[in-house]
N, C-alpha and C positions, 0 to 999 in steps of 0.2 A: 516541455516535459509532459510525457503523459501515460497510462495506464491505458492499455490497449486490452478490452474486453468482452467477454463475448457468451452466451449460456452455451451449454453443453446441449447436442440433440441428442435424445430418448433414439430408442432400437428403432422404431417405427419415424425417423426419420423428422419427430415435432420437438418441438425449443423445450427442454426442462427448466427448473427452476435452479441451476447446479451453475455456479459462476466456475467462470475460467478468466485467469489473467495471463498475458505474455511479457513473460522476460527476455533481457538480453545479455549474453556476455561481454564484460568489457573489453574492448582492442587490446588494453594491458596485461589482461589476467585472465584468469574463469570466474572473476565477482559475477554476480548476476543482479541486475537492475531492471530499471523502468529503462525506456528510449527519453534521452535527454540530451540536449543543446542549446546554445545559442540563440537568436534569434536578432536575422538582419533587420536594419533601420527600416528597410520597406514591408514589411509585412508585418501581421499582427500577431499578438503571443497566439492566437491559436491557429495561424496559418505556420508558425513555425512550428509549433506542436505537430501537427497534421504532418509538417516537409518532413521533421526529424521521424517520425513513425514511418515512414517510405522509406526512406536514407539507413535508417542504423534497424528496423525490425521488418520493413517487408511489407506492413499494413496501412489497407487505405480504411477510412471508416468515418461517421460520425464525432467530431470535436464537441463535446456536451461541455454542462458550465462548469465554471472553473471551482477547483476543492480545496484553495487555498494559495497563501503564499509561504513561504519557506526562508528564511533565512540562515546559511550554510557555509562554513571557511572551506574554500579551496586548499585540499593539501598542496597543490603542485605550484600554484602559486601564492597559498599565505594570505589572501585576500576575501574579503566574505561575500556572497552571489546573495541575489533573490531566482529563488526557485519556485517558478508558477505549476501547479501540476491540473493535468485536465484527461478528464476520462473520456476515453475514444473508443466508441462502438462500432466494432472491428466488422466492416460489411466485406471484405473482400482480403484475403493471403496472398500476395503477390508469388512466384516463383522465380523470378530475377528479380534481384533487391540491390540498391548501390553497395551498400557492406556486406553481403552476403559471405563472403570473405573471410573475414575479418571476426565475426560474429556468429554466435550459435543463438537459435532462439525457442524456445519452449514453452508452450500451453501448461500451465500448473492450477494447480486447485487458492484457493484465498492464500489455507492455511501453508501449504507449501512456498508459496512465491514469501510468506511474510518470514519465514524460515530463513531464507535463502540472501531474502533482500540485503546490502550489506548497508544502506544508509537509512536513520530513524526517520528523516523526513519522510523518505520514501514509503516506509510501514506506515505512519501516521497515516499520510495523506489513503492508502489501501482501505486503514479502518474508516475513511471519514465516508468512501467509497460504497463500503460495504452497509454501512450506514443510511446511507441517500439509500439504493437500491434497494434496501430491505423494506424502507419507510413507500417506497412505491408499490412497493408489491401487496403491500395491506391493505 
């Protein structure tokens, strides 16, 4: 799972200090999320991070360290997940995506994506984000 993010560039083309995060629509609905999945026996929670950001949002980028873990009941199945979440610094927008399909995905501000987001983990883990980042910038 992971928050794919990235600054905003200024008119003249340089990195602001203006966060942007991408969401994704769910296959079932218009909910809007982070890129989330699984992750196979052979690869690590953040090569699955990385695969699912390719697969369900389009983006290749930097896997940074991880913002927690999560523990979450599956509605569909009734059973409770550990949900790892890892912010991914978004170096590259693919234009053919495997879900591309299937999926809308959109650049939003903090506060917008935290609006929108429909699961609490998922807002946590945003502010824990916004957080780290800020304390780097000082």
């Amino acid at each position: 799972r992971c928050i794919p993010y990235r600054y905003k560039r200024n008119s003249d083309g340089t990195l602001s200090t203006d966060l942007e995060v991408l969401v994704i629509s769910s296959q079932k609905c218009q909910k809007m999320m982070f890129p989330k999945g699984g992750w196979e026996l052979d690869e690590s929670k953040e090569q699955a991070a990385l695969r699912e950001s390719i697969e369900e949002a389009g983006v290749i980028g930097k896997v940074e360290c991880e913002l927690g873990k999560w523990d979450f009941m599956s509605k569909r199945y009734g059973t409770f997940y550990e949900g790892y979440m890892f912010p991914l610094l978004v170096k590259e927008e693919l234009t053919l995506w495997p879900e591309q399909n299937v999926r809308q995905r959109t650049w939003m501000s903090v506060k917008e994506a935290r609006d929108v987001c429909q699961h609490w983990w998922m807002k946590e883990a945003l502010d824990i984000l916004v957080e780290r980042l800020t304390s780097l910038q000082q």
